[in-house]
C-alpha positions as CSV (number, residue, x, y, z in Angstrom):
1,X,-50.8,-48.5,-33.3
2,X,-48.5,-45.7,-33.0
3,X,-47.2,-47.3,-29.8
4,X,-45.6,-50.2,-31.4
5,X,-43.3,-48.4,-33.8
6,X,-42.2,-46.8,-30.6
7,X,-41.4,-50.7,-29.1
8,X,-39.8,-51.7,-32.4
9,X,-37.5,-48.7,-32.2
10,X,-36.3,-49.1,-28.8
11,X,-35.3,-52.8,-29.3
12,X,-33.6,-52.0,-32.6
13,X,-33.3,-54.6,-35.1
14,X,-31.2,-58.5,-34.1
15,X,-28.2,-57.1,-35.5
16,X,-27.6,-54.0,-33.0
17,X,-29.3,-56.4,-30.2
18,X,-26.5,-59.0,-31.0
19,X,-23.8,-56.0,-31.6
20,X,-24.7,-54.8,-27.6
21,X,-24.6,-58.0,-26.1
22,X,-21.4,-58.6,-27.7
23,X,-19.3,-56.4,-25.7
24,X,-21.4,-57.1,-22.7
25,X,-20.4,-60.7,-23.2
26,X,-16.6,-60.0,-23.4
27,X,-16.7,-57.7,-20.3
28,X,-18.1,-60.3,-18.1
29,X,-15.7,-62.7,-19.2
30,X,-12.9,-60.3,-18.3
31,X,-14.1,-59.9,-14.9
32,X,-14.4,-63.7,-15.0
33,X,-11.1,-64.0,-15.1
34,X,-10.3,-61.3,-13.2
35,X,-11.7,-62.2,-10.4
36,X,-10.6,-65.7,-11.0
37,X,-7.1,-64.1,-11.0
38,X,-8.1,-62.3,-8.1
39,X,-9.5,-65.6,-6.1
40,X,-6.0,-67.3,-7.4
41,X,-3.8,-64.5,-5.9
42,X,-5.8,-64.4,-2.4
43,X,-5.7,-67.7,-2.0
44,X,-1.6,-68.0,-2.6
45,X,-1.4,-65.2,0.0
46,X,-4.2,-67.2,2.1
47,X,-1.5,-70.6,2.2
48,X,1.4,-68.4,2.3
49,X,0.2,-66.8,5.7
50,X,-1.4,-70.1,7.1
51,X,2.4,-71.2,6.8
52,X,3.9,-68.5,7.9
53,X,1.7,-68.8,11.3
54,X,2.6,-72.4,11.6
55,X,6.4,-71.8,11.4
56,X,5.0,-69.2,14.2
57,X,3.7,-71.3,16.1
58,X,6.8,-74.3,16.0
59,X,9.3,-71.2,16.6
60,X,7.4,-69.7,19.7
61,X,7.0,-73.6,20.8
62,X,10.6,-74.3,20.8
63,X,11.7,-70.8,22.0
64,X,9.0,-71.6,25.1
65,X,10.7,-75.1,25.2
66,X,13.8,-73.7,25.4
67,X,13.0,-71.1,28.1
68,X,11.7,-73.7,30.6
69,X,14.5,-75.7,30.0
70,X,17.2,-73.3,30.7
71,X,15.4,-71.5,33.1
72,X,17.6,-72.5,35.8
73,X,21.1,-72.1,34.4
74,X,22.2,-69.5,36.4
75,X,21.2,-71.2,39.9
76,X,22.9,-74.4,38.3
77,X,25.8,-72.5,37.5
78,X,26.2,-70.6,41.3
79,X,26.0,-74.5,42.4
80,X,29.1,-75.4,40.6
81,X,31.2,-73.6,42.9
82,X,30.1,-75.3,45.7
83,X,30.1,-78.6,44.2
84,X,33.6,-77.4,43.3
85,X,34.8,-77.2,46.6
86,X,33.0,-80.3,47.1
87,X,35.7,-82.1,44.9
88,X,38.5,-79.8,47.1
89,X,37.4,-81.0,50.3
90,X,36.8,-84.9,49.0
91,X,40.4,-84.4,47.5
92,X,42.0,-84.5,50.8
93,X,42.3,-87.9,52.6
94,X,41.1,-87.7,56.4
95,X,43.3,-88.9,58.7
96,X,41.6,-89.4,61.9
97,X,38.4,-91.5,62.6
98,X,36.4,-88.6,63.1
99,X,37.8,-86.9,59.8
100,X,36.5,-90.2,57.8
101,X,33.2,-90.0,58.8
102,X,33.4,-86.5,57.8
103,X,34.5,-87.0,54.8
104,X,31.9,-90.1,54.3
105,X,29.3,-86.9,55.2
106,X,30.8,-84.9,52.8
107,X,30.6,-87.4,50.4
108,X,27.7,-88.5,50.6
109,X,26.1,-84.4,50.5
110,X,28.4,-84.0,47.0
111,X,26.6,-87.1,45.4
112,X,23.1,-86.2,46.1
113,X,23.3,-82.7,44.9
114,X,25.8,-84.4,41.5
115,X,22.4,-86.2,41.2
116,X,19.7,-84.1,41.6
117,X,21.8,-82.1,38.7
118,X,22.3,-85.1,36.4
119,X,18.6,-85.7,37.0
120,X,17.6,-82.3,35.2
121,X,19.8,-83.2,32.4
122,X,22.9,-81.7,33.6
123,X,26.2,-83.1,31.9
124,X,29.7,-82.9,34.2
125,X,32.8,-83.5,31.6
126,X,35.6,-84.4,33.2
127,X,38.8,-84.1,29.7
128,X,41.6,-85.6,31.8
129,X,43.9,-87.3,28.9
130,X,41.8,-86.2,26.4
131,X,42.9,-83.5,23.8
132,X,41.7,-79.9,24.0
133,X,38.8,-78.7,22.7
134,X,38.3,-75.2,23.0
135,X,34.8,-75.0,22.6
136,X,34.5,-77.2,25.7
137,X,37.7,-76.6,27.7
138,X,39.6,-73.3,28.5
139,X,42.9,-73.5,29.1
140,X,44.3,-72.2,32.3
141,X,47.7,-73.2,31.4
142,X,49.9,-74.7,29.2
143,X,52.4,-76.8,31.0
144,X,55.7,-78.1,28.5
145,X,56.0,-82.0,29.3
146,X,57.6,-84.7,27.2
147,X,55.2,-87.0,29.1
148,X,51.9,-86.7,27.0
149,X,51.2,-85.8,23.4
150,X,51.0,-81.6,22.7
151,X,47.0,-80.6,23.2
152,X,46.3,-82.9,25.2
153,X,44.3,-82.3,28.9
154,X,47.1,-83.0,31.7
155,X,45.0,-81.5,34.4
156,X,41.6,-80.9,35.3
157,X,41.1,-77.5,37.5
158,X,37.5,-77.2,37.8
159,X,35.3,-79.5,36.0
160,X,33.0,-78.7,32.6
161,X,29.0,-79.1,33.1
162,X,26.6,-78.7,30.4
163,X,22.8,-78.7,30.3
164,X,21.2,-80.3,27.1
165,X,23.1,-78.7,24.2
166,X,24.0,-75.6,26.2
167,X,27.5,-75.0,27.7
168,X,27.2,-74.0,31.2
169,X,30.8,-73.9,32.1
170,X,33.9,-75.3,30.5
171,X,36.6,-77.1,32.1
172,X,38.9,-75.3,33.4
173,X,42.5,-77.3,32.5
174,X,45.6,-77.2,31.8
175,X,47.1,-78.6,28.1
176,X,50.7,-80.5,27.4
177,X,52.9,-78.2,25.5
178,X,56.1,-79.4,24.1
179,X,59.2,-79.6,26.5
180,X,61.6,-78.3,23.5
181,X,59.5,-75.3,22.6
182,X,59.4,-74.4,26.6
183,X,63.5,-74.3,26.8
184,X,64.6,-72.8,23.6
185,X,65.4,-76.0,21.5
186,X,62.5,-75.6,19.1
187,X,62.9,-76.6,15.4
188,X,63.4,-73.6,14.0
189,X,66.0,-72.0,16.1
């Protein structure tokens, strides 16, 4: 019987039980909610991150989209020259039989390759009487004229092109001015 004293003292009596398994209690219920805190927080960053690589993933998309679409700018825009001398050479009238069927030749070379351009989304803009917009035209020259309105396009040098939404060249043109301003009778003089 001397064992069981032994056993009685090392489980104490209900009242120091209860006391240690009070605090024991309270701590798991703080890691409880730590953790839960924890689990909350991770799974914020978790959603935050799955967005982040879906706005990845649309950016890279469109930036690839992009990239294929105006891969061939710069071949498009050496074409322009040619296709501007195109215009030169259709510009002229032929004379002579032979120079009409030329011309007809010429023609007909200057339309297919103006198609095969407007079939890959090229744009030609042609501002002849319309008013100037620099972020589509340059102005080559301003030429005073009582004829049309001030800003508007008089004449077309070299026609704009654009591909989609990009600018591949502007027209090239020149803009009315006012006739008074160009001789010293302005307003203010």
């Amino acid at each position: 019987m001397t064992e069981q004293p032994d056993i009685i003292q090392k489980e104490g009596s209900a009242e120091e039980v209860a006391g240690a398994a009070a605090p024991t209690a309270d701590a798991r219920e703080l890691q409880v909610c730590e953790l839960s805190r924890r689990i909350e927080e991770l799974e914020g960053r978790l959603l935050r991150a799955r967005a982040d690589f879906a706005n990845f993933q649309r950016s890279a998309a469109a930036e690839r989209e992009s990239s294929i679409r105006y891969a061939n700018v710069e071949l498009i825009r050496s074409l322009l020259t040619a296709l501007d001398d195109f215009e030169r050479c259709l510009s002229v009238e032929a004379t002579s039989e032979d120079a009409k069927r030329l011309h007809d030749g010429v023609k007909l070379v200057y339309d297919n390759v103006l198609k095969a351009l407007r079939d890959r989304g090229v744009t030609v803009h042609d501002p002849l009487h319309q008013a100037f917009n620099p972020e589509y035209h340059e102005a080559i020259l301003s030429q005073p004229t009582d004829a049309h309105a001030p800003g508007t396009v008089i004449a077309v040098a070299a026609k704009g092109y654009q591909l989609g939404e990009r600018l591949i060249r502007p027209a090239r043109v020149v803009v009315a001015a006012r006739a008074d301003v160009a001789s010293g009778k302005g307003d203010g003089g």
